[in-house]
C-alpha positions as MATLAB code, in Angstrom:
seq = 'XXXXXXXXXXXXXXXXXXXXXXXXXXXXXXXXXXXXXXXXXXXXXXXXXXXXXXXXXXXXXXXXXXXXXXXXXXXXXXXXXXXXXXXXXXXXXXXXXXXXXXXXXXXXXXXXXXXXXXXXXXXXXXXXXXXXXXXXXXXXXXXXXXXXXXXXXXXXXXXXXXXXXXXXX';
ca = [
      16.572   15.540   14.669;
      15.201   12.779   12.516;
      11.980   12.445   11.042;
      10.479    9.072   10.629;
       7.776    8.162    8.706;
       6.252    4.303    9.331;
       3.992    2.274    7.520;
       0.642    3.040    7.322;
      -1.441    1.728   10.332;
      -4.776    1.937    8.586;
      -3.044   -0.158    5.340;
      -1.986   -2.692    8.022;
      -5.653   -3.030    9.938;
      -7.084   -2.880    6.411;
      -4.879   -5.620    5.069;
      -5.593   -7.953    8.928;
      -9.331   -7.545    8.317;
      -9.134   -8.797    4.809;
      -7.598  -11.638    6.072;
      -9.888  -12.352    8.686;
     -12.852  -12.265    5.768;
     -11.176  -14.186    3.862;
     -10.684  -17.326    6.590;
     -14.174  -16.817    7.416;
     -15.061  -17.017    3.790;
     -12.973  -20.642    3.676;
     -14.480  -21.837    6.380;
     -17.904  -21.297    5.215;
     -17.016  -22.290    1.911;
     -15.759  -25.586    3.630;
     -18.864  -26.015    5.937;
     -20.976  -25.848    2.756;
     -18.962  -28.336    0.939;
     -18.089  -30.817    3.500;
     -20.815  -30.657    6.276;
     -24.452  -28.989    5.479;
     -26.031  -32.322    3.952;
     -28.493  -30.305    2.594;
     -26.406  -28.413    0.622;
     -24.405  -31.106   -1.144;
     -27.655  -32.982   -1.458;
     -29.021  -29.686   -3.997;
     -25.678  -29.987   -5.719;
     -25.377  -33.721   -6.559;
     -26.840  -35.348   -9.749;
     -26.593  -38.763  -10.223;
     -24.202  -39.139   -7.344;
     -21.862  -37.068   -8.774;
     -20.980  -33.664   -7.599;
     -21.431  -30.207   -9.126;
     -19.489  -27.468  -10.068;
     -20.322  -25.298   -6.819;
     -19.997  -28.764   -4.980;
     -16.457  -28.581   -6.220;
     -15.943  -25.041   -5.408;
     -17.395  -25.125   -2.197;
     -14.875  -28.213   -1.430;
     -11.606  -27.233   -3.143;
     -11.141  -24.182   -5.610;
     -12.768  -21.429   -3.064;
     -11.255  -22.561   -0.136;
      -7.722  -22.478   -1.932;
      -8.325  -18.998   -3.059;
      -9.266  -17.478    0.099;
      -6.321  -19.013    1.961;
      -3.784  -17.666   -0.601;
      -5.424  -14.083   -0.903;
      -5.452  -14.584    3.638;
      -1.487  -15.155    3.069;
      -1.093  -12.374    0.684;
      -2.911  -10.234    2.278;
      -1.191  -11.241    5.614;
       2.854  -11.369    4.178;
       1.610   -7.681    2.970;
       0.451   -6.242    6.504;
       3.634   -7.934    8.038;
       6.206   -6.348    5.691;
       4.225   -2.906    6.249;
       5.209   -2.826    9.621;
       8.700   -2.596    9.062;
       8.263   -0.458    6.170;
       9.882    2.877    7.261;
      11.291    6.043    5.761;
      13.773    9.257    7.714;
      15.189   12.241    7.141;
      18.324   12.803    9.032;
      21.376   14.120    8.687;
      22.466   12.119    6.239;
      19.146   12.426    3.550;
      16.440   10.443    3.153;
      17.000    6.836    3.896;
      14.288    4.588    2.104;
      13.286    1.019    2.588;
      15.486   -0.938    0.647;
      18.596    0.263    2.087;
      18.904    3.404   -0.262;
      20.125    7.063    0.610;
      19.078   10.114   -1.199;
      21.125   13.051   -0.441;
      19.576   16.391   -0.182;
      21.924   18.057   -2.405;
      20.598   15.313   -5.166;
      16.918   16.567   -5.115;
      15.915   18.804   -7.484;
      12.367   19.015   -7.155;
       9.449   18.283   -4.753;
       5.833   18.553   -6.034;
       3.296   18.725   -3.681;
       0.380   19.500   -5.813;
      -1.648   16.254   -5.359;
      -0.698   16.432   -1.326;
      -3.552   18.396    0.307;
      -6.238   16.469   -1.921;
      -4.931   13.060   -2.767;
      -2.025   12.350   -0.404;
       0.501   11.915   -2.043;
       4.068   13.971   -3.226;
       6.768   13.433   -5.559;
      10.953   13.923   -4.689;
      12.511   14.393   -8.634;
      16.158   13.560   -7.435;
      19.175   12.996   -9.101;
      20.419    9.219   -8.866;
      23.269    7.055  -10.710;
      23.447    9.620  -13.390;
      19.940    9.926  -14.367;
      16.832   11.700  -13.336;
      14.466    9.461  -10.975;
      11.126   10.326   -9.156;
      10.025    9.267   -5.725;
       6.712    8.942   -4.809;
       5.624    8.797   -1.491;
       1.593    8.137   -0.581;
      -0.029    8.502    2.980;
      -1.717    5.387    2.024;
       1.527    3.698    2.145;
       3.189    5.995    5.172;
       2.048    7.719    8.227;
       3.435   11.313    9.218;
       4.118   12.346    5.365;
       3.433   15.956    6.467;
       6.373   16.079    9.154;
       8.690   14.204    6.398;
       7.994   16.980    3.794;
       8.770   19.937    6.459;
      11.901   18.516    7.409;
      12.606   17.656    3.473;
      12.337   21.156    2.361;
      13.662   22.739    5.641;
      16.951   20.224    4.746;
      16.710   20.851    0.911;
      15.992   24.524    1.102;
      14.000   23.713   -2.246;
      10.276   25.601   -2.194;
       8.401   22.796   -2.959;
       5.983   23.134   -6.258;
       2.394   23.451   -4.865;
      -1.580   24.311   -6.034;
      -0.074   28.424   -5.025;
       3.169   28.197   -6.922;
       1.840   26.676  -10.533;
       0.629   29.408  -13.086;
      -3.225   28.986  -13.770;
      -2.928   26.640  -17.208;
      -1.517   24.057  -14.605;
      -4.826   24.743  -12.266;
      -6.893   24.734  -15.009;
      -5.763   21.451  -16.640;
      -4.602   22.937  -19.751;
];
């Protein structure tokens, strides 16, 4: 049976809401600049505009819309952002596959109190780590399980570490 672990749906709401601020934020920006007489009025000196006339009418505007884009591109990609453990290994994002016989370590330490764990696997000839984050992914618990139960590898954890490790020396 496969495990599947998706993009993270809080990430994604996160990343919609930011983009929702940050049209309302333009818009407002553009109201001020363009349309509330007496705010252009306060910012105009010898019939010339201000700098926060300017800002209100160009530069904050801009910014908003490209952090809305960013911030939308990013929430849009998530979505399709997905990892599983099958048969096979552990197929990742880009197209990759790490076999289970190529991991040599998983260390959970920082899972139960920062959410995240990292696969030390053997790739191309050299050493590489994996990091996976439940900010990133949903359902990292089931993914570890079926790691280890495919792996057979007892993952290193807060239990398995000798006390210098616990006590940060």
């Amino acid at each position: 049976m496969a495990v599947m672990a998706r993009g993270s749906r809080y990430k994604q709401k996160t990343d919609y809401l930011i983009v929702a601020i940050c049209l309302i934020g333009a818009l407002w920006l553009l109201n001020d600049g363009w349309r509330d007489e007496k705010f252009q009025q306060e910012h105009t000196k010898n019939d010339q505009p201000d700098g926060t006339l300017q800002l209100n009418r160009i530069y904050g505007p801009m910014v908003c819309a490209v952090a809305a884009v960013y911030f939308l591109i990013s929430a849009v990609r998530l979505s399709s952002k997905k990892i599983t453990a099958d048969e096979q290994g552990l197929h990742l994002p880009q197209g990759r596959i790490i076999a289970y016989n190529s991991i040599n370590k998983i260390d959970k330490r920082s899972f139960d109190k920062e959410g995240h764990f990292t696969i030390e696997y053997q790739g191309e000839g050299t050493d590489k780590q994996l990091k996976l984050s439940d900010r990133t992914y949903d359902h990292l618990p089931l993914l570890l399980d079926e790691i280890v139960r495919r792996t057979g590898a007892v993952p290193i954890d807060a239990e398995s570490t000798p006390k210098e490790l616990k006590d940060g020396r």
